[in-house]
TILUM-196031 format. One record per residue (C-alpha): z negated, x negated, y; residue in three letters. Coordinates in pm, 1 decimal. Layout:
zz Z; xx X; yy Y; res ALA
...
***
This chain:
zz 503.7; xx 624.9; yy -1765.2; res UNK
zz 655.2; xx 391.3; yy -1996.4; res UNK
zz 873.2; xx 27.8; yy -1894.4; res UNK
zz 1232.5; xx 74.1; yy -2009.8; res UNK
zz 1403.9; xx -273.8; yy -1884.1; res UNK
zz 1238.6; xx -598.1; yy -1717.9; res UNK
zz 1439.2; xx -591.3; yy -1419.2; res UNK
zz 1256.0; xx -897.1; yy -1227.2; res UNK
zz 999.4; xx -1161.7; yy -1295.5; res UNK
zz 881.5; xx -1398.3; yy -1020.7; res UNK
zz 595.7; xx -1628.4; yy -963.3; res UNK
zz 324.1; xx -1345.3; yy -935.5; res UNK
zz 488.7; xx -1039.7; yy -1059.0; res UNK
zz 704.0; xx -861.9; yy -1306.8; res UNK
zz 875.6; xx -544.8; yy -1232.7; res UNK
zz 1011.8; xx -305.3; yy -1515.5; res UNK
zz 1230.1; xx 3.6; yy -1492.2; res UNK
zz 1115.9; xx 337.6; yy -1570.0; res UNK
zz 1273.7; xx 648.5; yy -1748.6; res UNK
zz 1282.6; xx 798.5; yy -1372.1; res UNK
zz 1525.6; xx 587.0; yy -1147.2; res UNK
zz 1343.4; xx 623.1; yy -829.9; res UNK
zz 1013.3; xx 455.7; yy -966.0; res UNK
zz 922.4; xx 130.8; yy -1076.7; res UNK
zz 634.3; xx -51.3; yy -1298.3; res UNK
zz 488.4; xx -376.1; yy -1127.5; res UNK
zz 282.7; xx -578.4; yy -1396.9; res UNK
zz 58.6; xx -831.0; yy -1247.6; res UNK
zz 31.7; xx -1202.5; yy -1355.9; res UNK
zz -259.6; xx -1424.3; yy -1357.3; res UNK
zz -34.7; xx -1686.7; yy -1250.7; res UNK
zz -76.8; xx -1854.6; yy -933.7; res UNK
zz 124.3; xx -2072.0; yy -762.5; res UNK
zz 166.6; xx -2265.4; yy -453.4; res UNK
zz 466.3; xx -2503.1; yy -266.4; res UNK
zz 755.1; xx -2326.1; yy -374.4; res UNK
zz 620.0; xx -2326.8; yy -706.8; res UNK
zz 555.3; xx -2746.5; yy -748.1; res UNK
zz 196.3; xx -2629.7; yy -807.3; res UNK
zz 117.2; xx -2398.8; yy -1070.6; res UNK
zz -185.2; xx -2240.3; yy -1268.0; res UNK
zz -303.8; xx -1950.6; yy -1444.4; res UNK
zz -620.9; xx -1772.3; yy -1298.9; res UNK
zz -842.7; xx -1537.5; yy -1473.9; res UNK
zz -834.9; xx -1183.4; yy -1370.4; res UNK
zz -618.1; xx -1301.4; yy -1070.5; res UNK
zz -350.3; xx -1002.1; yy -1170.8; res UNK
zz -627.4; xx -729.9; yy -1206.9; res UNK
zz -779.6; xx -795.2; yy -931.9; res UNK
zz -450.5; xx -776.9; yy -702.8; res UNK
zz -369.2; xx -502.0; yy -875.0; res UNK
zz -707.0; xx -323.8; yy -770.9; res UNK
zz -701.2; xx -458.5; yy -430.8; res UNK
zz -345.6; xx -370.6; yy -329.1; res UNK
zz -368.4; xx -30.5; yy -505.9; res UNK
zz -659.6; xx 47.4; yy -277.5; res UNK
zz -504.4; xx -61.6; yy 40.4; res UNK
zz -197.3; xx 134.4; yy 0.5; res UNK
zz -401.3; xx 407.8; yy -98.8; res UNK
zz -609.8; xx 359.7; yy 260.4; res UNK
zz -251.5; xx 283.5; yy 437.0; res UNK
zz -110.6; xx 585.3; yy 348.9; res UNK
zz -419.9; xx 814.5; yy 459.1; res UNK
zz -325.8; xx 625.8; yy 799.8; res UNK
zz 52.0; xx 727.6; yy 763.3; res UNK
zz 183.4; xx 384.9; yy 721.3; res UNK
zz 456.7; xx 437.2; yy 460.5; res UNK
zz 437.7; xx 212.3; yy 116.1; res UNK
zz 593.8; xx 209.9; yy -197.5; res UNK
zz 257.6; xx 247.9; yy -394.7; res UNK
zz 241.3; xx 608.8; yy -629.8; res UNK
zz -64.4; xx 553.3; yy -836.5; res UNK
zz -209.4; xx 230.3; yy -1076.3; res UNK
zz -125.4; xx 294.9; yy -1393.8; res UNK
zz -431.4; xx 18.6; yy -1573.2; res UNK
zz -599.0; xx -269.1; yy -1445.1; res UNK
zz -260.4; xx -493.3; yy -1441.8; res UNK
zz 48.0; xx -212.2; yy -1336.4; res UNK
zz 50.4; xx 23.8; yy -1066.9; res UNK
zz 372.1; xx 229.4; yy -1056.1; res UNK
zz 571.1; xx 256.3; yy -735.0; res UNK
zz 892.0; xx 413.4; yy -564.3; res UNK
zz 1199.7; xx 225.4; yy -657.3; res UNK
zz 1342.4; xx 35.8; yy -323.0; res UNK
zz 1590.7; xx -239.1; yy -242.7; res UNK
zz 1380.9; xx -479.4; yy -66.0; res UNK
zz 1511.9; xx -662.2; yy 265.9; res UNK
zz 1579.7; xx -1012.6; yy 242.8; res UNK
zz 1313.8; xx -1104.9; yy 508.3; res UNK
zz 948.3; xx -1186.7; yy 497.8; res UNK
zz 709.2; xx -1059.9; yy 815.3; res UNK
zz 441.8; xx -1231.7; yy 901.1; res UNK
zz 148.4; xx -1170.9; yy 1103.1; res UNK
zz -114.3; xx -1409.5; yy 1252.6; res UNK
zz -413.8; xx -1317.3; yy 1420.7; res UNK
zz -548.6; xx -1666.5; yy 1426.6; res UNK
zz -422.9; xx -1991.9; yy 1413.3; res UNK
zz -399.1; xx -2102.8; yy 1030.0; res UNK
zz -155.4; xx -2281.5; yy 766.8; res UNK
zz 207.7; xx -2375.9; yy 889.1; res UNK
zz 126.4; xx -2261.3; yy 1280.3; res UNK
zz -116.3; xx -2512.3; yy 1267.1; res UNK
zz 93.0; xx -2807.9; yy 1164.7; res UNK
zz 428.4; xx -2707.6; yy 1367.2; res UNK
zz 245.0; xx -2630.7; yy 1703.1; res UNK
zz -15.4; xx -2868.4; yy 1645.9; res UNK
zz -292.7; xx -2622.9; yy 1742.2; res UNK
zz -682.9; xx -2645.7; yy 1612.2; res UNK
zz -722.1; xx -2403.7; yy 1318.0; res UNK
zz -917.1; xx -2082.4; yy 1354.3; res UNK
zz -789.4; xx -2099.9; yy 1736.4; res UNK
zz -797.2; xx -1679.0; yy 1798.8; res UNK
zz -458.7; xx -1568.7; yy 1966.9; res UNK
zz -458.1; xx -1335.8; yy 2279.6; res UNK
zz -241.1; xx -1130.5; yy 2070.3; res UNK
zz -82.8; xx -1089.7; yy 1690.4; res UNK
zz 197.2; xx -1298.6; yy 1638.4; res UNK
zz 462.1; xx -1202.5; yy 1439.6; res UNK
zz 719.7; xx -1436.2; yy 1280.2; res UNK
zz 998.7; xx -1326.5; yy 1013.9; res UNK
zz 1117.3; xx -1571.5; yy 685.9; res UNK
zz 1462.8; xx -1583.0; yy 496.3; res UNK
zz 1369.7; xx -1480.3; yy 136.0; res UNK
zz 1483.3; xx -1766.0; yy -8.8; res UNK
zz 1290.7; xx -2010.3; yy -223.3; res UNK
zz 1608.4; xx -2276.6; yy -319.4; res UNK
zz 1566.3; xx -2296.3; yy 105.6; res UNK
zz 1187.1; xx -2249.1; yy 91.9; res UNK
zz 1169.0; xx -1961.5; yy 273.6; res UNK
zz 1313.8; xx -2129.1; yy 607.5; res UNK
zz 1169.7; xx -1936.0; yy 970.9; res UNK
zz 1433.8; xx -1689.4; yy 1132.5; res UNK
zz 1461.0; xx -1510.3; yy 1462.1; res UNK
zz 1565.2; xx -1126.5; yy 1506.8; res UNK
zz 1867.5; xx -1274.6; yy 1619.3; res UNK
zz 1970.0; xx -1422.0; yy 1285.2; res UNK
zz 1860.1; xx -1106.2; yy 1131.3; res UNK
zz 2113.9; xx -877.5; yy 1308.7; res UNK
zz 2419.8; xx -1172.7; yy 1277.8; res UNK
zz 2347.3; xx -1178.4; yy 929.1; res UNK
zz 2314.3; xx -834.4; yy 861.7; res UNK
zz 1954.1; xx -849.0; yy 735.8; res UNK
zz 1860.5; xx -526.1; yy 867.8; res UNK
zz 1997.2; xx -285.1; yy 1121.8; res UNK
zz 1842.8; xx -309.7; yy 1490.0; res UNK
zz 1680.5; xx 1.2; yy 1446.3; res UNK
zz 1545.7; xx -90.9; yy 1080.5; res UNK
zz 1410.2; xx -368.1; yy 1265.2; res UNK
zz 1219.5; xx -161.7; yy 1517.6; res UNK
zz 1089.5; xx 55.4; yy 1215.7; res UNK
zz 987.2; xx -299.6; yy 1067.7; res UNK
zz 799.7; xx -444.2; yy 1298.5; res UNK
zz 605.6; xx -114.3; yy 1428.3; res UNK
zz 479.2; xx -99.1; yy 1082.9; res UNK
zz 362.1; xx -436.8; yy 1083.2; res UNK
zz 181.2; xx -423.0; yy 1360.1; res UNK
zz 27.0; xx -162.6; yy 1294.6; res UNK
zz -33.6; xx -206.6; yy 924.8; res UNK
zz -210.5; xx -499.6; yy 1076.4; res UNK
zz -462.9; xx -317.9; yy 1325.2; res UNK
zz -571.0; xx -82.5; yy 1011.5; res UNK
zz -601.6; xx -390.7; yy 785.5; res UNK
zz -839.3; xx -581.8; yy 1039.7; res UNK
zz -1070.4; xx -273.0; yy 1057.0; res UNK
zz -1081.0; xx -246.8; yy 711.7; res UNK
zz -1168.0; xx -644.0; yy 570.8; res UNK
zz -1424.6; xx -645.3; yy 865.9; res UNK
zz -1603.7; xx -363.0; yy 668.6; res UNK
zz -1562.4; xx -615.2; yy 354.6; res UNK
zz -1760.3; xx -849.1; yy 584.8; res UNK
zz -1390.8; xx -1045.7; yy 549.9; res UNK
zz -1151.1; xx -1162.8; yy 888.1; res UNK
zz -800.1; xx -1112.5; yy 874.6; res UNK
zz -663.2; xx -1444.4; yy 949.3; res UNK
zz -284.4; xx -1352.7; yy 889.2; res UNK
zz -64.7; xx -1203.2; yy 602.6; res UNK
zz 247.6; xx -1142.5; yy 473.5; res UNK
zz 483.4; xx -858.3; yy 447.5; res UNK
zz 748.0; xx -730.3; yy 236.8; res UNK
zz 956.8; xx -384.3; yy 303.7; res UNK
zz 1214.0; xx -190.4; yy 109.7; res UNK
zz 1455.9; xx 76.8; yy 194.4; res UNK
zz 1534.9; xx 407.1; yy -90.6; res UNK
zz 1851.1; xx 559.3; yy -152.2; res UNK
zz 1797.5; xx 804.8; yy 110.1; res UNK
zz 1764.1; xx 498.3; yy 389.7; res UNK
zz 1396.2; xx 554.7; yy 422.8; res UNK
zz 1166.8; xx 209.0; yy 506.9; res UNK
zz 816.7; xx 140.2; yy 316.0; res UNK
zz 616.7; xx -136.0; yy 273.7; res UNK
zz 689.8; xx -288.2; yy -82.8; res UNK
zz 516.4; xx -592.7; yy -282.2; res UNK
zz 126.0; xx -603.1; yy -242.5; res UNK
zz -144.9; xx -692.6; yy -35.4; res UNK
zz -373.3; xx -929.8; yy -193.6; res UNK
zz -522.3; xx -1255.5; yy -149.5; res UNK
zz -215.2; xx -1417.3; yy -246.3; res UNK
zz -55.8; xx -1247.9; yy 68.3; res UNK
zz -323.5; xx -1275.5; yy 306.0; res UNK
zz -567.9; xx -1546.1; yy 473.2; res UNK
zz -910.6; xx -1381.0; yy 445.2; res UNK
zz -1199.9; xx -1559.3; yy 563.4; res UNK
zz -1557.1; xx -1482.3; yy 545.9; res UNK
zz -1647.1; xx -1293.6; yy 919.5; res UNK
zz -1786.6; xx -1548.7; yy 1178.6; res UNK
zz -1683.0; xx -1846.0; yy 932.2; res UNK
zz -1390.3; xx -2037.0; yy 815.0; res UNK
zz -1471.0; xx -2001.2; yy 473.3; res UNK
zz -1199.9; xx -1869.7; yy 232.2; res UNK
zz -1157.4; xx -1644.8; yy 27.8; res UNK
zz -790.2; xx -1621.5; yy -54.1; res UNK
zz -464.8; xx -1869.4; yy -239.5; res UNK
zz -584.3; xx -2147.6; yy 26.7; res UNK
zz -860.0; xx -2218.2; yy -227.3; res UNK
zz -614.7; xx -2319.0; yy -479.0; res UNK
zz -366.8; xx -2434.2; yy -242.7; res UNK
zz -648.3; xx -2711.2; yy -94.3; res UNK
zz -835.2; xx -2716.3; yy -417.2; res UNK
zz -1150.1; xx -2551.3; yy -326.8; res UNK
zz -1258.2; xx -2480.9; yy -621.5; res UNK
zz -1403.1; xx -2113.9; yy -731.0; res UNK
zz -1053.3; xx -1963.5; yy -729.9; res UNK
zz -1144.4; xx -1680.9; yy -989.9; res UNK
zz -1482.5; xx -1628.2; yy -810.1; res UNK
zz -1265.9; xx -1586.9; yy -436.2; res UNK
zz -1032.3; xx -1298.7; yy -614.6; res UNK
zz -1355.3; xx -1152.2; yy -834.4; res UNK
zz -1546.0; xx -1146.2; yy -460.5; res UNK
zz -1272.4; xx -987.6; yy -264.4; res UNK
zz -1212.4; xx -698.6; yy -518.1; res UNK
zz -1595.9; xx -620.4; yy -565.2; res UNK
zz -1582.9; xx -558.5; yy -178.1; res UNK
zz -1265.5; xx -409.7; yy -156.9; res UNK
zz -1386.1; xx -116.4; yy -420.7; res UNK
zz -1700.5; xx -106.5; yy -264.4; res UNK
zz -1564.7; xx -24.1; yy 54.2; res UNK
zz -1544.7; xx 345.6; yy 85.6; res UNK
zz -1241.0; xx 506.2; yy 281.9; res UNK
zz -1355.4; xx 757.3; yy 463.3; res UNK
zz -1083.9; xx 1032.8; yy 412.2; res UNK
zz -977.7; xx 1414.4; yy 388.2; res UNK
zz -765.5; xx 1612.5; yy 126.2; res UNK
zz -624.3; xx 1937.1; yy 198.9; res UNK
zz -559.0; xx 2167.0; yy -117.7; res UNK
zz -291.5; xx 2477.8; yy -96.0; res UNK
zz -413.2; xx 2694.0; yy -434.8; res UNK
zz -173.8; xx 3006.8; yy -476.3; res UNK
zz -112.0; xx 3236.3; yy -752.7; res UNK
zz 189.1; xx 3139.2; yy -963.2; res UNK
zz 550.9; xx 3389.3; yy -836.1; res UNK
zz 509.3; xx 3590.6; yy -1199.5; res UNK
zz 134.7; xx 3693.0; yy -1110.3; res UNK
zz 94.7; xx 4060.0; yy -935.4; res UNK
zz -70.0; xx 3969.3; yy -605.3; res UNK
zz -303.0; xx 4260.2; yy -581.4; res UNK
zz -452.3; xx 4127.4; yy -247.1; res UNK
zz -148.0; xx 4032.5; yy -84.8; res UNK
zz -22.5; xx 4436.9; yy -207.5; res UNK
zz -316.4; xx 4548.9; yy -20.3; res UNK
zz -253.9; xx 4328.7; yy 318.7; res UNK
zz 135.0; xx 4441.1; yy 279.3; res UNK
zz 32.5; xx 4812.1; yy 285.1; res UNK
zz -211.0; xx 4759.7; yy 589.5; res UNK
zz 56.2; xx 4593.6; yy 765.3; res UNK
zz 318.0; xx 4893.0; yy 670.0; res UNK
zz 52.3; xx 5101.7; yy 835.6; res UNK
zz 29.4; xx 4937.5; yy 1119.9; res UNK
zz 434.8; xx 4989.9; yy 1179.6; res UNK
zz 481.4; xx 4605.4; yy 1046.5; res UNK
zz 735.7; xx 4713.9; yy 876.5; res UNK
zz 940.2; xx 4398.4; yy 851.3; res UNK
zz 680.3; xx 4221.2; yy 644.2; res UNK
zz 819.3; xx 4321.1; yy 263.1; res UNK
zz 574.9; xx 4063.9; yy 115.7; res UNK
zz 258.2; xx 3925.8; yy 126.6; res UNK
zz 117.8; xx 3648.9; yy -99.0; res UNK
zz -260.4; xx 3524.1; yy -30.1; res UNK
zz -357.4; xx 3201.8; yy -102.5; res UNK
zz -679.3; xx 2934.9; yy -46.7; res UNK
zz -720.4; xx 2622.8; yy 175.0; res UNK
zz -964.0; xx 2388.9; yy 84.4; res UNK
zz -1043.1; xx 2050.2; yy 257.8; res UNK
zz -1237.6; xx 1793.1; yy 121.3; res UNK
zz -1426.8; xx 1502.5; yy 311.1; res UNK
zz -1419.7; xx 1215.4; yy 36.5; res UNK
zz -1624.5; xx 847.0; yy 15.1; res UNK
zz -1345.0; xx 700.5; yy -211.6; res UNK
zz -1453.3; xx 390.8; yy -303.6; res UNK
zz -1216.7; xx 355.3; yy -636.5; res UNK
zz -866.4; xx 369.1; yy -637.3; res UNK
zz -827.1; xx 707.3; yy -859.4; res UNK
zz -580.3; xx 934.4; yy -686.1; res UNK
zz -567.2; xx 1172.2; yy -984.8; res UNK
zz -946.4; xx 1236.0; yy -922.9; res UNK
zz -833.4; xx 1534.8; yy -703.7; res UNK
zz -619.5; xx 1626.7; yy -984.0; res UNK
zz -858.7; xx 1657.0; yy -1235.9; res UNK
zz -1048.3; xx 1874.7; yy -925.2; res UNK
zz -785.2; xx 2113.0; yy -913.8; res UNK
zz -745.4; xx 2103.5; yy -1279.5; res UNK
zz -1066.7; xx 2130.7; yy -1428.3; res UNK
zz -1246.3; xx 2349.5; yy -1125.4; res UNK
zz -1066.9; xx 2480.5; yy -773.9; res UNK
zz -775.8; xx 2640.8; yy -982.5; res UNK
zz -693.8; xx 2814.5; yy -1241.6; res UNK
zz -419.5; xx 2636.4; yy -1411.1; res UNK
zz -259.5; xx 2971.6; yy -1607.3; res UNK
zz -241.1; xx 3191.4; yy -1309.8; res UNK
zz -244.8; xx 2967.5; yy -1005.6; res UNK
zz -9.6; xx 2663.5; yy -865.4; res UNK
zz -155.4; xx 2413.7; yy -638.5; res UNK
zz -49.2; xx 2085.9; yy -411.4; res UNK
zz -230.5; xx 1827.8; yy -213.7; res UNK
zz -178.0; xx 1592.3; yy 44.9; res UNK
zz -396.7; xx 1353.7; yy 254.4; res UNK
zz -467.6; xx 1381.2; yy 607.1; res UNK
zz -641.1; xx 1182.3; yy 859.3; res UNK
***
């Protein structure tokens, strides 16, 4: 898939156009900044490894049915996605006490909360990204009440998946940040990326991080946090199944399905005029790389026979 047009750069990002309107190249920058932008640095294999690391998540968060915008990564920087116009409203989620909740509600960082709070943001950076309510939302026309719903149900449970999962990376998820988008059709996934520039991670049982804070605080070790967090994120398999559907292509005689047909006929089921046999295969995969097209190359190069046979694939839980 080739970029036609650079349709938006920000501070992290650049998205490009594609021959195919309803999909979208994201290019990831090394660039990192902080403070609505007053800080600002370029960091080493920062894009690749959000690349990596988001591309695997989505990957895992659609197994689980959460919705997302992700299709497959096209190299270490781009991963290409389903084209969506993105709400103007940030969701965040905090499962501890960390960053601005500390300083406006003057609580003790790391304090654990009896349950996830969520909080929503104007996109806006000339306004620095100021806190709303759902009531501004639905004055302002943000989003529709029930777009909300749909919004925040994904959140929170995005959020219960995501915990499991950086606990296996021996990582706690502090809090994060979300971004959704709606298609032409009105449909809601979750866009951007999930990354260390999106989420507090710190090491389990500690306070160390490994996320932006280190360059926000100067830490130090910035490339070594990113570097860390994707070596664990790849190495952390997703348990997960794959069911194939492998049937002969419409031109091919169907000699087993004529056989079946005529049994039936026997049998006075004579409202059965065809019968087409096909195979079901499922597959219980360790993915611990973000290749999609792995199952491709299955189907491809063993489980079917590309001249005679047609195949599709989906993942289930």
């Amino acid at each position: 898939m080739e970029k036609v047009k650079l349709l938006y750069e920000g501070k992290a990002k650049r998205v490009y156009s594609t021959p195919e309107e309803d999909k979208f190249i994201i290019e990831f920058k090394d660039t990192a900044t902080a403070f609505d932008g007053l800080k600002k640095a370029d960091i080493s294999g920062k894009g690749e490894a959000n690349c990596i690391i988001s591309s695997k998540i989505f990957e895992l968060l659609t197994i689980k049915g959460i919705k997302n915008h992700y299709i497959k990564r096209l190299s270490e920087r781009e991963m290409l996605v389903k084209s969506v116009k993105i709400f103007p409203i940030e969701v965040i989620i905090r499962n501890r006490v960390a960053g601005s909740m500390a300083k406006r509600l003057g609580l003790d960082v790391g304090k654990e909360l009896e349950r996830p709070v969520l909080e929503f943001c104007y996109k806006s950076d000339e306004l620095h990204d100021p806190m709303i309510n759902e009531d501004h939302i639905l004055a302002l026309n943000l989003a529709t009440e029930e777009e909300l719903k749909t919004i925040k149900e994904m959140s929170l449970e995005t959020n219960k998946i995501l915990i499991e999962f950086f606990r296996k990376c021996h990582l706690e998820l502090v809090d994060m940040k979300f971004e959704f988008g709606k298609d032409s059709q009105g449909n809601i996934y979750l866009a951007d990326e999930i990354s260390p520039d999106t989420c507090r991670l710190w090491e389990l049982g500690t306070t160390t991080s490994w996320d932006k804070d280190r360059f926000r605080k100067d830490l130090g070790g910035v490339e070594e946090a990113y570097r860390e967090v994707k070596e664990r994120v790849i190495n952390t398999p997703i348990d997960s199944k794959a069911r194939i559907f492998i049937r002969l292509k419409p031109s091919i005689l169907d000699a087993q399905g004529s056989v079946i047909l005529n049994a039936l006929k026997s049998l006075g089921f004579n409202e059965v005029i065809e019968v087409r046999v096909g195979k079901l295969l499922e597959l219980k995969m360790d993915r611990k790389v973000d290749e999609p097209e792995r199952i491709e190359r299955m189907c491809r190069e063993l489980l079917a026979n590309p001249v005679m046979e047609d195949y599709e694939w989906e993942w289930i839980e």
